[in-house]
Every structure is written in structure tokens, then in C-alpha cells.
C-alpha positions in Angstrom: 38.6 75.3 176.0 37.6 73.5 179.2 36.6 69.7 179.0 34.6 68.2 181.2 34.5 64.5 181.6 31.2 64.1 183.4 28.1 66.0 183.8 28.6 66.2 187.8 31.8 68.1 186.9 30.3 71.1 184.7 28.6 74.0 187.0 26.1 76.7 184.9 27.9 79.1 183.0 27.2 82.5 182.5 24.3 82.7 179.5 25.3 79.2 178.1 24.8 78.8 174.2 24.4 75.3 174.1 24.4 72.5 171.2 24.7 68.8 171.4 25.6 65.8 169.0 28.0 63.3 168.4 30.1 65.7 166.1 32.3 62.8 164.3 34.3 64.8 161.8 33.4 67.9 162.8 32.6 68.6 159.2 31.4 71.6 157.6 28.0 71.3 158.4 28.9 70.9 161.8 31.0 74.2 162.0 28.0 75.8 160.6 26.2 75.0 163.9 29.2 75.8 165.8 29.7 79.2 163.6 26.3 80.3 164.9 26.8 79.2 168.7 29.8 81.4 169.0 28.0 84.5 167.2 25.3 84.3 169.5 27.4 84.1 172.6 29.4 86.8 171.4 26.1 89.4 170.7 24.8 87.7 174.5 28.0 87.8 176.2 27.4 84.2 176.8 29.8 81.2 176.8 29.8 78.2 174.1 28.9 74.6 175.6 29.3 71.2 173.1 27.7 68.4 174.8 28.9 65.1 173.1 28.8 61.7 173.9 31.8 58.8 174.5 31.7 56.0 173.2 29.9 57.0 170.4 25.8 55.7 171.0 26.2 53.1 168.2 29.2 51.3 169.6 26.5 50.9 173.0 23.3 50.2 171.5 24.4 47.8 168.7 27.3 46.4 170.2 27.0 43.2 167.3 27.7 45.9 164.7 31.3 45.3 164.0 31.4 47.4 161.3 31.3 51.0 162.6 34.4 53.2 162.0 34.7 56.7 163.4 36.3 59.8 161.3 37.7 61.0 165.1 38.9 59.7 168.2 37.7 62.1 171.0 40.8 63.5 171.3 41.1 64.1 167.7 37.6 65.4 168.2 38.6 67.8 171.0 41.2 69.1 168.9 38.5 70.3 166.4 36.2 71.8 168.5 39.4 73.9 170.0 40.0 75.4 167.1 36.4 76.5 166.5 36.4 78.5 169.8 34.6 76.2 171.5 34.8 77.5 175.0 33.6 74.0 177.5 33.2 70.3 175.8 31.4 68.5 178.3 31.9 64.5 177.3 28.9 62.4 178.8 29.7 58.9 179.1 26.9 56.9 176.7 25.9 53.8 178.7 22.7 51.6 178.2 21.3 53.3 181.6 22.0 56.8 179.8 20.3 55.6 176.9 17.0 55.2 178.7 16.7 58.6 179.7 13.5 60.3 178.2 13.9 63.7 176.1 11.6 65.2 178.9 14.4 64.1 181.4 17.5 65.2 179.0 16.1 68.8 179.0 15.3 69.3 183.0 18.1 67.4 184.3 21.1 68.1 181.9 19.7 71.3 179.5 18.3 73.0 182.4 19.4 71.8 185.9 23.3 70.9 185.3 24.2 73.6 182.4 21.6 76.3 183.0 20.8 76.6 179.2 19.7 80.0 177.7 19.7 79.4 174.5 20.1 75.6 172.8 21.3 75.4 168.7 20.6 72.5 167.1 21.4 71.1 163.2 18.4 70.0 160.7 16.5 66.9 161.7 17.7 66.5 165.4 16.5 63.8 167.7 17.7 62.8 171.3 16.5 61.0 174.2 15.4 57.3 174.6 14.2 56.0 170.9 15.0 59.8 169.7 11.9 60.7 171.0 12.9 63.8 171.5 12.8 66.7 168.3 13.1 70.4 167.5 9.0 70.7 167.9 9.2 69.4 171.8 12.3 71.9 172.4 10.2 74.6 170.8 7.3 73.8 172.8 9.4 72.9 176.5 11.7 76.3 175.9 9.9 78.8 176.9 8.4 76.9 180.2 12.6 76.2 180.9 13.5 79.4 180.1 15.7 78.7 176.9 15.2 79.2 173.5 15.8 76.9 170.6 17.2 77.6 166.8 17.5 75.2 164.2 19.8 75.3 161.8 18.7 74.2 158.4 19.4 71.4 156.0 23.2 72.2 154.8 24.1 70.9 151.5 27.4 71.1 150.0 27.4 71.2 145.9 24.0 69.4 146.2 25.2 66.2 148.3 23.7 66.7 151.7 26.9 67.0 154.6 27.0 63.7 156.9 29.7 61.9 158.9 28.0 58.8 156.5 29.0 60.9 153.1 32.7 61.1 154.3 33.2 57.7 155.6 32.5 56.5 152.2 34.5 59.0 150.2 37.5 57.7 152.8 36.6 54.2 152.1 36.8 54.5 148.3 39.9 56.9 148.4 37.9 59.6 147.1 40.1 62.2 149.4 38.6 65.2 147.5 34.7 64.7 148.5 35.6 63.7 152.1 38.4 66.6 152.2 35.6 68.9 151.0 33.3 67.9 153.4 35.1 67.9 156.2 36.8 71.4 155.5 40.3 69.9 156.5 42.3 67.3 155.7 41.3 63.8 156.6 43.8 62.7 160.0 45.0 59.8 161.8 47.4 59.4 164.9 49.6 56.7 165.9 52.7 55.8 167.5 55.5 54.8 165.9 56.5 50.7 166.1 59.1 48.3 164.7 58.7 47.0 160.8 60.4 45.1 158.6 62.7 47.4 158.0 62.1 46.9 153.7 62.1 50.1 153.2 65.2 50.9 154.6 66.5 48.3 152.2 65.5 49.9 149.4 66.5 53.3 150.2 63.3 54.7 151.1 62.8 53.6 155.1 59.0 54.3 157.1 57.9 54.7 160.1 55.3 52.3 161.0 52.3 53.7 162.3 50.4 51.7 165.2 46.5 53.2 165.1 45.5 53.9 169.0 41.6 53.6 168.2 39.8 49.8 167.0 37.7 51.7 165.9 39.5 54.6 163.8 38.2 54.8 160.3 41.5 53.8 158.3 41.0 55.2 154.4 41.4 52.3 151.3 44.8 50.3 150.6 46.8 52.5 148.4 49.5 55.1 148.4 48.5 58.5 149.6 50.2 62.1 149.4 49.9 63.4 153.3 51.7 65.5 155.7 53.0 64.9 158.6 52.8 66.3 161.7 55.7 65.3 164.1 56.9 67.3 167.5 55.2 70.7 166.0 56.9 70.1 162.8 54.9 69.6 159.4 56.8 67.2 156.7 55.6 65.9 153.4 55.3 62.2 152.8 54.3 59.5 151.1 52.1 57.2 153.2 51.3 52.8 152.0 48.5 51.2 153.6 47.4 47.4 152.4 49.5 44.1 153.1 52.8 44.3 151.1 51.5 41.6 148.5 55.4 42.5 146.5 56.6 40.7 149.8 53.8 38.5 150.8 52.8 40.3 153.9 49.9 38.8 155.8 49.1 42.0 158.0 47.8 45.2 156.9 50.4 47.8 157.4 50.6 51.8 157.7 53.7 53.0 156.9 54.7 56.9 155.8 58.1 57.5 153.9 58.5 61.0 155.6 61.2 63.4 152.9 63.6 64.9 154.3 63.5 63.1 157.5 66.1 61.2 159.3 65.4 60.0 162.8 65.1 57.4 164.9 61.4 58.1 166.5 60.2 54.3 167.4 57.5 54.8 170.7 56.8 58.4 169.5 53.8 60.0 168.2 52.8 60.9 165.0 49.7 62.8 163.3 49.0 62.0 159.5 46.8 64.9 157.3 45.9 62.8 153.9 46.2 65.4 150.9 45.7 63.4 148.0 45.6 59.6 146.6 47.9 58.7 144.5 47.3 54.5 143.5 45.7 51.4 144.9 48.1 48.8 146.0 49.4 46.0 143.5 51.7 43.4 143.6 54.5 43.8 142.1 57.2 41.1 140.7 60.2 41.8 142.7 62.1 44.5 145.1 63.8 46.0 142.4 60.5 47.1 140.5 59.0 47.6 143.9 61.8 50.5 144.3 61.3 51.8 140.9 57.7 52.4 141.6 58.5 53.8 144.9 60.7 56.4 143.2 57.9 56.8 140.3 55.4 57.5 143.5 57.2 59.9 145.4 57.7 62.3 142.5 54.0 62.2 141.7 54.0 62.9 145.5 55.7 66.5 144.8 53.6 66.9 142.1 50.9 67.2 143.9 51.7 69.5 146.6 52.5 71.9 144.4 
């Protein structure tokens, strides 16, 4: 897969199969659109083009809203579309300026002009262009005078609760890993590099690697202790991951730390990528270190349990 940091970088491609969206997630209804884009490239000996936007439009237009968190960084994003067989990602910078371009402009200058569109795929109830003027009745009407033609894919709902990046940020938020796992179609991730802690852990028998989030604005699931995996120089582990504020030891700062099994090196500054399996418990403070370890043992066998 190609990616293309800006639109003056991308030339036409041969029959381009075209969608475009934000993508957070890249959930299951997502890789229904994406599904569709590759089987008609395939029957049109075409090529697959993602057009997504960075920072994400929210973060632009309502830069007061603090409270946005994304399910991907873009290059957890990127790694997504990969592995759907995306063949060019072409990353358009979202600035206020971009933001005032018209749908009329967005299909003559970028659809038509910069990618050379021949056919465009788009999910249920798609807008774009300033105020989302834009919608699948204009690129129904404008296709055929542009030379591309336009599918919709409909509504996707998953056992009845209708697929959104909104659905899955909440399931993360109330540790409900098993609706947001579903949606999503993979495991829930984060990435981080590895930093100096405390070093408790190691006390009690069970040491951590701390895990310092690269992204402000990385959606980080509820305090609590989680079943994950993780994914260290190509190699997969199982783990038992804490997030919250050590309350057994006062802590003041919210903390990710994974106890990886069967693990012993030193990897402070490298990288690490977490897939959440399961939760286990919310956080609670406990009366001393001893009962802290006892619980920690208690929690790492219902840890096994679950993976198998």
C-alpha cells in the first residue's frame, strides 16, 4: 500500500475505485465498504484509493471540544487499511481553509482532477464538503457529467445496534470489550513506548512495563485490569495490563502498566503494541502490598482463564 501525504503527491491511477471518510476504527462496517471497493477493482482491473483526513475534522472545527478521543492514530489506522488490501491511502491534511471547500469543488478538483475517479463507494448517509453539503443524491446527479459512477452502501447493522466509531468508543469507555471487539472485528489496540515506573511491581514479584501513549488524543479504555496481548519485536505475549491511579499506593497519575508472562527484559525506550482481549475488574484500593500481591496473583490466573 502506497500513502500519500498530500493531494499534490497522488497522480490518477489506472480505473481508481475510490471511497472516502475518516475511517476511525476501521470497524466492520467500514470493511464492508472496503470489501466492495476491492471486488470492484478486481472485476475492473482498477486500483483501490482511501481518501482520509488528518487531524481528524472534529479536532479543527471544534477545537473547544476537549473531549474527543480517537479509536486509531493514523498510523494505527494505516495499519488497518493494509491489511484490507487497500492499494493507495492518500492522507489530506484537514485545515479550516480545507474545510471551506464546497462539495461541487471536492468532486472536480480532488474526485476528478487529482485521482481521475471511475467509480466512487460510499457508506449509508454520507455527507462532505463545507457544512456537509454534499450527499449521495448530488454524487448521483454530478457522476455521470464527471465520468464516475457512485454506489452506496447501505445501512449496516450488527445484531441490531447500528456500526459507528460512536458505538465503540462507548463500549471501550464502559469496559464492555465484547461489543467494541465485535464491532470493530479485532481486538481493541494501543501503542506506546516503554518508560521508567515505580518499579512496585517488581517489588512484588510481578514487574510492568510502563506504557507512555504517543497520541493526546488516543482513546484509553476504563481503569481496570484487562486480559491483552502483547505485541513486542514481532513477538505476541499474554498479559495482564492495570490502567487507573494505584489508589493501594496513593498514586496521583493515571498509569498503563502490562505484567507481560513469560517475559524478562529490559525494554525501557522501546515500543510496544497492546490488543485488549478481555476485562477482567475495575480498579479498587486495596489495604496494603501484601493483599495487593494476592490479588495480583488471583488476577493473573483469571488472566489464563480466559485465553483459553
Amino acid at each position: 500500500m502506497r500513502i500519500y501525504y498530500s493531494i499534490d503527491d497522488f497522480s490518477p491511477v489506472k480505473n481508481a475505485v475510490v471511497t472516502s471518510g475518516t475511517f476511525d476504527g476501521v470497524h466492520v462496517g467500514h470493511k464492508k465498504i472496503l470489501s466492495r471497493l476491492t471486488e470492484i477493482a478486481r472485476k475492473t482491473d482498477g486500483e483501490t484509493v482511501v481518501i482520509t483526513f488528518w487531524p481528524h475534522p472534529r479536532l479543527v472545527l471544534y477545537p473547544d471540544d476537549t473531549q474527543l478521543r480517537l479509536l486509531n492514530t493514523f498510523e494505527e489506522k494505516a495499519e488497518l487499511l493494509k491489511k484490507q488490501g487497500v492499494n493507495h491511502l492518500l492522507r489530506i491534511p484537514f485545515t479550516k481553509e480545507f474545510s471551506q471547500l464546497s462539495s461541487e469543488e471536492f468532486i472536480t478538483t480532488i474526485l476528478v482532477e487529482k485521482i481521475g475517479t471511475r467509480k466512487l463507494v460510499i457508506g449509508y448517509d454520507h455527507h462532505f464538503g463545507k457544512n456537509r453539503e454534499g450527499s449521495f443524491e448530488q454524487l448521483k446527479l454530478n457522476g455521470p457529467r464527471y465520468g464516475f459512477e457512485v454506489e452506496e452502501i447501505p445501512r449496516q447493522d450488527i445484531d441490531n445496534i447500528a456500526v459507528s466509531s460512536t458505538k465503540i468508543r462507548q463500549s471501550i469507555e464502559a469496559a464492555d470489550l465484547e461489543t467494541a471487539n465485535h464491532l470493530l472485528g479485532q481486538p481493541y489496540t494501543l501503542s506506546g513506548r516503554v518508560i521508567k515506573g515505580d518499579q512496585i511491581g517488581r517489588q512484588l514479584g510481578y514487574p510492568t512495563a510502563n506504557i507512555e501513549v504517543d497520541s493526546l488524543y488516543k482513546l484509553i479504555p476504563a481503569d481496570g485490569i484487562y486480559a491483552v496481548r502483547v505485541r513486542h519485536a514481532n513477538e505476541l505475549y499474554h498479559g495482564a495490563l492495570y490502567i487507573g491511579n494505584r489508589p493501594t499506593v496513593d498514586g496521583t497519575k493515571k498509569v498503563i502498566e502490562v505484567n507481560i508472562f513469560n517475559f524478562n527484559r529490559e525494554i525501557y525506550g522501546e515500543s510496544l503494541t497492546v490488543e485488549f482481549h478481555s476485562f477482567i475488574r475495575h480498579d479498587k484500593k486495596l489495604s496494603s502490598l501484601d493483599e495487593l500481591k494476592s490479588q495480583i496473583a488471583v488476577d493473573k490466573e483469571h488472566v489464563l482463564l480466559s485465553f483459553q
